[in-house]
C-alpha positions, 0 to 999 in steps of 0.5 A: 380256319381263316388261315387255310381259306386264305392257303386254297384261294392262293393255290386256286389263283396260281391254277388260274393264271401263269405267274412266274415263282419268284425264286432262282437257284444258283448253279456250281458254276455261279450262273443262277437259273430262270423262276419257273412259270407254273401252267394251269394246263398244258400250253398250246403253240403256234409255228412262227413262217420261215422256220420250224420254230413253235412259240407259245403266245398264251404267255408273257415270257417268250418260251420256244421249242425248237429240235426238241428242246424248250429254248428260253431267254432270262437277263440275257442268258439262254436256257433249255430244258427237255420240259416246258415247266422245269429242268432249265439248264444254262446254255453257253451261246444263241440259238442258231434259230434264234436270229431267224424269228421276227421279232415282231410276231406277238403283233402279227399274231394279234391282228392275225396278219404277217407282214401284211398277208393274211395268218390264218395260224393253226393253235397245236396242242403240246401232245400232238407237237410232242409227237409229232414235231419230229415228222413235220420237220422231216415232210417240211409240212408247213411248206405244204401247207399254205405256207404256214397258214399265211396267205399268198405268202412267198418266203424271201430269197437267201440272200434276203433271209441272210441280210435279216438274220444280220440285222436281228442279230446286231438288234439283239447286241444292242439289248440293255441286258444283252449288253450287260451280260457281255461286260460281266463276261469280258470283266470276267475273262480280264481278272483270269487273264491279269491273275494267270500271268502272275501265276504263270510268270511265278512259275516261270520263275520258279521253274528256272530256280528249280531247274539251277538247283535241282535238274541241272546242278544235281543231274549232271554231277550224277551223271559225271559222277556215272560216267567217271565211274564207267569209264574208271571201270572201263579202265580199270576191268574191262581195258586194263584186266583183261589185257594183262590176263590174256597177257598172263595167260599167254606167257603162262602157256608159252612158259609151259610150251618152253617148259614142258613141250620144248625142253622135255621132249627133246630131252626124252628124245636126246636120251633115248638117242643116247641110250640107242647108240649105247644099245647100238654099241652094247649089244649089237657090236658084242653079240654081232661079232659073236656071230660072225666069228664061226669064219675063224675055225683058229679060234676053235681049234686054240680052244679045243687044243686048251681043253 
């Protein structure tokens, strides 16, 4: 019983008043998170002059939204989340809003003066800016509105607003956990640098060995040992064989011509100009005279003087 008296009094305090959780969780990447803060209710916000940047002053911790986002600084690292209570993610550099914001303004909103004007700020409701921060920014409504709520308040040139963002920013170096982050950060950057030229200069080494064994002994055998034997077969198939075969071709054919077209025509030629004289001779030189003979009548009458 005592026990669970003593569970609802811890739970109605936490209800109370905003306290931060004393557990961080730990990232892949080794970065931990921020504790959460535990609202009672929904925080109110007020909007910093020269900027669109909302801050809820309610709050120990300092807890921005600027964009659409819920902006955080915790050990010197940045956090943002889409909820005001939860969801942190890290963010790797600065805001840009960030050098822009006077870093005195929790005493200015104390006294209500800015800069010695007067501010008459206007406390937003977290619905009402969810809803309509988008808008505000695009009509510029602060501007136009008194200028932020300060009055006979005249904002500072350019040039003025670019010297102040210098001079935030090397307040904001000079931090003591600023400071620290950046030497764990440059430790960081050294081991990978002395731990990488050994690995590359190991594998520089080893690449050239690779490359004497392997790439440049074996490739170039194979490709002597291709190129050999390309031009061997070039020699041997290509060069060689296909003269010879048009050679053996072209003494066949002229061996055939020899043969066969030059010697046994004109031998079929000579025989049948030898056998036409024979005929010549034979039958026309008998029977021409046969013929011709019915002149000589002497023959005829030796004949029928025979008979």
């Amino acid at each position: 019983m005592k026990k669970l008296l003593f569970g609802t009094m811890l739970l109605a305090l936490v209800m109370v008043v905003p306290i931060t959780t004393m557990a961080a969780v730990d990232i892949s990447i080794g970065i931990s998170l921020p504790p959460l803060i535990v609202f009672a209710a929904p925080p109110e916000l007020i909007v910093i002059p020269d900027t669109y940047v909302y801050v809820a002053p309610d709050i120990d911790v300092d807890i921005f939204f600027w964009n659409g986002w819920w902006w955080r600084l915790w050990e010197g690292r940045w956090y943002r989340s889409h909820y005001y209570d939860r969801g942190w993610g890290y963010y790797d550099r600065v805001p840009i809003f960030y050098f822009d914001i006077d870093p005195g303004w929790r005493g200015y909103y104390r006294n209500h003066n800015w800069q010695g004007h007067r501010w008459n700020y206007e406390r937003i409701p977290y619905q009402r800016l969810h809803q309509n921060w988008r808008s505000w920014h695009n009509d510029r409504r602060w501007e136009r509105r008194g200028t932020w709520g300060v009055s006979n308040y005249q904002p500072p040139p350019q040039r003025q607003r670019q010297e102040l963002r210098q001079q935030r920013q090397q307040q904001y170096q000079q931090r003591p956990e600023i400071r620290q982050r950046q030497q764990e950060v440059q430790q960081r950057q050294r081991q990978p640098q002395v731990q990488q030229p050994r690995q590359q200069f190991q594998e520089r080494g080893q690449e050239p060995q690779r490359r004497e064994q392997r790439p440049q002994v074996q490739q170039p055998r194979q490709q002597l040992q291709e190129r050999g034997q390309e031009q061997q077969r070039r020699e041997q198939r290509p060069q060689v064989q296909q003269p010879r075969q048009q050679l053996q071709e072209r003494g066949q054919e002229q061996q055939r011509q020899e043969q066969r077209p030059q010697v046994q025509q004109p031998r079929q030629q000579l025989q049948e100009r030898g056998q036409e004289p024979q005929r010549q001779e034979q039958r026309p030189q008998v029977r021409q005279p046969q013929r011709s003979r019915p002149q000589g009548k002497p023959e005829r009458e030796e004949e029928e003087h025979r008979h």
